[in-house]
N, C-alpha and C positions, 0 to 999 in steps of 0.2 A: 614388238615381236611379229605381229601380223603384216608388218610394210617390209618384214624382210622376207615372209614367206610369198608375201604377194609378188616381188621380184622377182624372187629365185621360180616360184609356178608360173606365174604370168607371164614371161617371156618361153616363144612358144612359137614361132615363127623361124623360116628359114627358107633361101630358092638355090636355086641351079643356076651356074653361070652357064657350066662344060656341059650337061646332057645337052642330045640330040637328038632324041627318040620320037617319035612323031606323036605315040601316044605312051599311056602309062597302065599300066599292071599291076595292080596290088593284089598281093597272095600272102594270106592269112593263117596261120598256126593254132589253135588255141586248147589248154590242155586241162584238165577239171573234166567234173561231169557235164557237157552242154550237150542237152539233145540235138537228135535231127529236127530240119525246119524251123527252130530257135533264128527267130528275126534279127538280120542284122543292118544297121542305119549308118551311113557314110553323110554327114552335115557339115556345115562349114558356119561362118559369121558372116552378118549385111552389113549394110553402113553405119548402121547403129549398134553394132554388137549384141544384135539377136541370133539365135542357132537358127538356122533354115536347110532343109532335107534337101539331099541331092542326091544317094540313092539309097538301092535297097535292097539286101540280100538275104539267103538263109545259109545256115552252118549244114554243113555236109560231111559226117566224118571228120569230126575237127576241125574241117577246113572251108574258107569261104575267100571269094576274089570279086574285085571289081577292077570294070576296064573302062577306058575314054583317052577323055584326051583333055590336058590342060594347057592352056596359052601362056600364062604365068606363076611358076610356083606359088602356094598360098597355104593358109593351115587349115587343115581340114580332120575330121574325129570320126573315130568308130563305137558306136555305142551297141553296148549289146543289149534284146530285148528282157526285162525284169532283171537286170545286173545294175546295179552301181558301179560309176565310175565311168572313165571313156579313156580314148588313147588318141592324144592328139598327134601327129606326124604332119609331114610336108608330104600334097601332094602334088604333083612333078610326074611330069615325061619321064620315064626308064621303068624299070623293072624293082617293085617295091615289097619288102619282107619283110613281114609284121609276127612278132611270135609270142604270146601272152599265157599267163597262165587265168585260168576263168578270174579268180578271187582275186587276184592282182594288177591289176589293168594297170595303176600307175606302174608297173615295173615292166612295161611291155620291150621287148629289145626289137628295133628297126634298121634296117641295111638296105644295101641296094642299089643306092641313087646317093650321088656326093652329097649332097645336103642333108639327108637325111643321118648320112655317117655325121655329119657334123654334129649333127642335132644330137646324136647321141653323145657325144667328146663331151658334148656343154652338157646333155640331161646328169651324164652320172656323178660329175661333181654340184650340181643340183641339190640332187639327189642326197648327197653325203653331209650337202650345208643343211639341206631340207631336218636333215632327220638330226643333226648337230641343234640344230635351232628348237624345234621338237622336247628335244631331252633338257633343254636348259626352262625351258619352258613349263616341264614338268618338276622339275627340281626348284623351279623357283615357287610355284602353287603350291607343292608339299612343307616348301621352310615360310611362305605365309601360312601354312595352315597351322604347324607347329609354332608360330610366332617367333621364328626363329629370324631376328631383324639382322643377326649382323651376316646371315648364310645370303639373304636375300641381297643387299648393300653387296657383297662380294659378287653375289651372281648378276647384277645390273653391271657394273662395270666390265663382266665378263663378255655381258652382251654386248656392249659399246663397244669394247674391242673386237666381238666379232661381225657388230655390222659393218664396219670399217674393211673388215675382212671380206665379207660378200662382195661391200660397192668396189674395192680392188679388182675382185675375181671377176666381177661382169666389167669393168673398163679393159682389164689389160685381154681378156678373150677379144671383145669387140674390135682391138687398137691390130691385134695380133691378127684377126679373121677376115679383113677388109670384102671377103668375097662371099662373105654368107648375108641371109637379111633376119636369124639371129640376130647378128650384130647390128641391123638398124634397128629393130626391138630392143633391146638394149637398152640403145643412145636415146630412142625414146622414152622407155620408161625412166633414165636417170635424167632428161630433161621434164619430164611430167612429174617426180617428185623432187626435183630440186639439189638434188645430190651432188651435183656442180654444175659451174657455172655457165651461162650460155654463150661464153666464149669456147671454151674447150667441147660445149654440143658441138659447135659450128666448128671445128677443127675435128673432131672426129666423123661427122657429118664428111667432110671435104675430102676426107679419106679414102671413105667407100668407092668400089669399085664403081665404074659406070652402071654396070649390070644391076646393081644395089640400087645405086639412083632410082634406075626407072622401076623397082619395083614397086609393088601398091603403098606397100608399108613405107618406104623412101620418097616418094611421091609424098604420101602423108605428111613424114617429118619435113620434106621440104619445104610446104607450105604450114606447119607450125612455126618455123623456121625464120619464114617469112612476115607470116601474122606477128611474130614474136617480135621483131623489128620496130613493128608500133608502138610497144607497148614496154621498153625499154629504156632505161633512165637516159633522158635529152631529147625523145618523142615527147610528139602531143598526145593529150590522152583521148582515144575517142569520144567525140560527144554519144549520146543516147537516152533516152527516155524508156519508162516503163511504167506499171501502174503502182500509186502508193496504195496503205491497207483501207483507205476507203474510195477508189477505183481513181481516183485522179488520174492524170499522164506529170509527170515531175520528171525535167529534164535533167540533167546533171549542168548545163549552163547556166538553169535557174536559180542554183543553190553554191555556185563555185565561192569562196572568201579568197581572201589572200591566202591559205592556203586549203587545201580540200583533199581528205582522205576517204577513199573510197575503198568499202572495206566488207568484200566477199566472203560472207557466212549463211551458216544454216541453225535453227532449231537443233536439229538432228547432229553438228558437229561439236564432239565435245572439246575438242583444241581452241575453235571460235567462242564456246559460250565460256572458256578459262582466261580468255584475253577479253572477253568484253570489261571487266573489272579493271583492266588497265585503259582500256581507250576511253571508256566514263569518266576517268581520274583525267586523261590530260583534256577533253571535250572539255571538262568543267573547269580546266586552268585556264585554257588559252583559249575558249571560244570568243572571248572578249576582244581581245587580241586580231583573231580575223578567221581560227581553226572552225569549218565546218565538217560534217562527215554527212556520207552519203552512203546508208546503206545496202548492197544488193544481196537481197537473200535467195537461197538454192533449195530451198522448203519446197515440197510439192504441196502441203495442207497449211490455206489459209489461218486455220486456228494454229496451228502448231506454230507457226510464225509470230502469230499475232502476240501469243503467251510469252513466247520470250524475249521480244522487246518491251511487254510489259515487266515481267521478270527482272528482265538484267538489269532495269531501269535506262535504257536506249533513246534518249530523248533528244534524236536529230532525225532526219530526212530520212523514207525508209520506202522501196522499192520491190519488186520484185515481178516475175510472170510465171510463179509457181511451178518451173518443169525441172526443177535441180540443173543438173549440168549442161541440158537443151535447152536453159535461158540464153535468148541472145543477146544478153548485155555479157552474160558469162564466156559465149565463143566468140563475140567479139573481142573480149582482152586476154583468148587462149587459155579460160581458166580448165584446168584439168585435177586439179586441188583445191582444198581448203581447208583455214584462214587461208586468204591472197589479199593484196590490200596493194594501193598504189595511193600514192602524195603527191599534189598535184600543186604547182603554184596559181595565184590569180592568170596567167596566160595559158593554164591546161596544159603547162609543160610538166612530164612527170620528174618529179626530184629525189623521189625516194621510193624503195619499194620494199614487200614484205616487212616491214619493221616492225618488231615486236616488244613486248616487257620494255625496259627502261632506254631499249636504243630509239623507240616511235618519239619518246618526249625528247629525249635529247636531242635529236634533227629537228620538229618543230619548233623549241627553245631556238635554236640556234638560226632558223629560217625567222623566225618572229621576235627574237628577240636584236 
């Protein structure tokens, strides 16, 4: 339930093909009790996806404004001082209209500037999956609490069909919008979580307006895009080293068999520490055979790592540079999830990928046997 709220909230972006305006205007609403002089904070995101201050204003009579000028639409937030909560928009060249009530910031209504209309068309069916997802979620914590198994079993399937519903409702906006970078947010987040295939990224990708292209976020996917290329079944798999749990450097060349899966987990992900049970079982069939693994963990705490290869009983080759998803063995193979795992034959060509539960033996059986 949480990767489908994390969708429908995390997509959050959006630019301007048509304005022209040389700068931008934001003029502010807000209704509740906010005093005067009540600090108000306009931040945005860096490369790393930290919040970083860009300006800085006070409420005045309900009302507060900022001005400048921006080179390329981007997302940028209004945080008010001792309030929860923020209000993200695009900001853009034109004339921008923000109207919130104090308590409610997630329901803030924005206009003004064509992107921004847009961004609201996408927030309020959002908005309506948001809170659809919300109530199922509460309905299903009440019939576990009543031990009520067959309300729950009913209400899981209901979820199934409605995630299917959400990843609909963000492809055909996307396929429909070609001219917002919404829409490359989107396409990025359904290639970051795997939701389909990276044929149909790259066709929807191919889509976008030129305008989209050269945005930051489209820039971006274009070069996952690309990274992605490597690291796709009939690519070599990149070589790389790291350090193992007692500081060694361990190459991935070092350790290659006739066949070699490498296989992106964390301590901290409980998806990976559910499948280690299965990749044990077939390590222990077929390491004889030629199957090595090679693990790269996304732990930031050496003990935390350490435990759970003792733990799961993990008895192959084990790597990592303790910074989670800023490990570069990780941006090197575009990881932005996990479990992720790639299969690699004796020539480092990858043969398989993500493979999990009984389809990992079955392609090694079939490669090895």
């Amino acid at each position: 339930m949480k990767r489908v709220l994390t969708i429908i909230t995390g997509i959050l972006f959006l630019a301007s093909c048509n304005s022209t305006p040389e700068g931008f205007t934001v003029n502010a609403t807000v209704t509740g009790d906010l005093e005067n002089g009540t600090k108000i904070y306009l931040k945005t995101t860096d490369s790393l996806n930290q919040l970083v201050d860009v300006d800085t204003t006070m409420v005045e009579n309900g009302t507060f404004s900022f001005n400048g000028s921006q080179e390329k639409p981007m997302l940028h937030y209004i945080f008010v001082e001792s309030n929860r909560g923020n209000i993200p928009f695009v900001l853009e060249n034109g004339n921008i209209d923000v109207k919130f009530q104090k308590d409610s910031m997630n329901y803030a209504k924005l206009k003004g500037t064509p992107q921004n209309e847009l961004f609201m068309n996408f927030l309020e069916e959002s908005r309506t999956l948001s809170e659809r997802a919300r109530s199922m979620q509460n309905d299903m914590r009440n019939a576990a609490q009543q031990q009520d198994s067959a309300t729950v079993t009913a209400l899981r399937e209901e979820y199934i069909e409605f995630q299917d519903e959400v990843k609909t409702f963000n492809v055909d906006f996307a396929k429909e919008n070609p001219n917002a970078l919404i829409s490359v947010l989107i396409i990025g987040n359904l290639m970051m979580n795997k939701s389909i295939s990276n044929e149909e990224v790259k066709t929807m990708y191919d889509g976008l307006t030129p305008e989209m292209k050269e945005s930051l976020p489209g820039e971006q996917l274009k070069e996952q895009l690309e990274k992605q290329k490597t690291t796709d079944i009939g690519g070599v798999a990149p070589d790389f080293s790291a350090p193992t749990p007692d500081g060694n450097l361990l190459a991935l060349s070092d350790v290659k068999g006739k066949l070699t899966l490498i296989d992106f987990w964390a301590a901290w992900c409980r998806p990976c520490r559910a499948e280690n049970p299965n990749i044990v079982s077939v390590y222990n069939k077929y390491h004889d055979k030629g199957l090595n693994v090679i693990g790269v963990s996304l732990d930031a705490r050496a003990e935390d790592w350490t435990k759970a290869i003792e733990d799961d009983g993990l008895a192959w080759n084990h790597i990592s540079n303790l910074k989670r998803f800023q490990d570069p063995v990780a941006q090197l193979y575009n990881i932005n999830a996990i479990p992720a795992a790639f299969l690699i034959d004796e020539n480092g060509v990858i043969v398989g990928k993500d493979l999990r539960g009984p389809a990992l033996e079955e392609k090694v059986a079939e490669l090895l046997n």
